[in-house]
N, C-alpha and C positions, 0 to 999 in steps of 0.2 A: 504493500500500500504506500509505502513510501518512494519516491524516486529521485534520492539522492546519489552521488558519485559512491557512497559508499557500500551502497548495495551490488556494485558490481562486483566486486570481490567475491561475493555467494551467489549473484545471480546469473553468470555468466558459465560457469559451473554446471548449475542444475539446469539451463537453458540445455548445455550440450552433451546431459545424461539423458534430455528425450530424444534423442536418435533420431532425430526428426530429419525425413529426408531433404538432404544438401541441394539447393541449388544455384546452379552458375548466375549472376547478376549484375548488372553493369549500377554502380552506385555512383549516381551524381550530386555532389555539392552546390547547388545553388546559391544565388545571392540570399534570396527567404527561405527557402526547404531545400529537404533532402527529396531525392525522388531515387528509387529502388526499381530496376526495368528488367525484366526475364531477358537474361544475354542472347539465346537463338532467334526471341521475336522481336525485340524491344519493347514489348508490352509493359506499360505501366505497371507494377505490383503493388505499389503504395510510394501514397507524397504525402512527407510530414514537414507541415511550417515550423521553423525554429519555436515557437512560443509553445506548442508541445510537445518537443524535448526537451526533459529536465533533467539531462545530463548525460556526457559521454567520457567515455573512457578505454583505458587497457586490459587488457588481461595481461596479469601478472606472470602467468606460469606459461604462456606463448606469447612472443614478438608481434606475430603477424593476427592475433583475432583482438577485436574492438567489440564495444559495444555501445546500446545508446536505451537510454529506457524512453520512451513515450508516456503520454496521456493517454488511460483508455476511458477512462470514465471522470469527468471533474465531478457529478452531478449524482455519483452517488450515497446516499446514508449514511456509509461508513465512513464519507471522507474520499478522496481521489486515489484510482488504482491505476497503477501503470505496467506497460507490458517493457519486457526485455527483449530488443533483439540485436544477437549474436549473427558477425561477420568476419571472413577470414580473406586478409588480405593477400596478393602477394609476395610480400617481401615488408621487413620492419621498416623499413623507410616512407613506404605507401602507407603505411597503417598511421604512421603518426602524422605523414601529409594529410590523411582525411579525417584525423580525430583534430588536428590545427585549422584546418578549413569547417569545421562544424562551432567548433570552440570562437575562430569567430563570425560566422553567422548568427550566433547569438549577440554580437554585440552590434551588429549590422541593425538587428530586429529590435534589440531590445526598446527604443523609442514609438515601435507600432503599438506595444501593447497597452 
């Protein structure tokens, strides 16, 4: 329920104990969002504006996987729940260019909200 940087540490983790099948994707940094595109089609997969990411980071135990948790719900009961989602880059250099280009898009954004 929280989606602070520090939640990546365990939730990057348990994200990539569901075995959840891998796929190949072309991840763009925009000026306002991120957009996520299926690499064989270009098909859209998901476009998150910066104002709901609240937060990215590394994995600790690999160079090359990032993560970024989202908004999934501001509006519910409990308080706001967010999802994790796990990316693997290729190579440590690419990873920390696209965690530096997200890191500031948040600062790009932060005057819209």
């Amino acid at each position: 329920q929280y989606g602070g940087k520090e939640v990546l540490d365990w939730a990057i983790p348990a994200v990539l104990e569901r075995h959840s099948a891998a796929r190949e994707v072309l991840f763009d940094v925009k000026e306002a969002e991120v957009l996520v595109q299926e690499k064989t089609s270009s098909k859209l997969l998901c476009r998150y504006p910066y104002p709901t990411i609240s937060c990215v980071g590394r994995c600790t135990d690999s160079s090359n996987l990032f993560a970024f948790c989202v908004a999934a719900s501001l509006e519910s009961p409990d308080g706001s729940t967010f999802d994790c989602l796990v990316f693997a880059s290729s190579s440590e250099q690419q990873c920390e260019e696209i965690i530096r280009r997200i890191a500031a898009g948040f600062q790009h954004t932060e005057w819209f909200v």
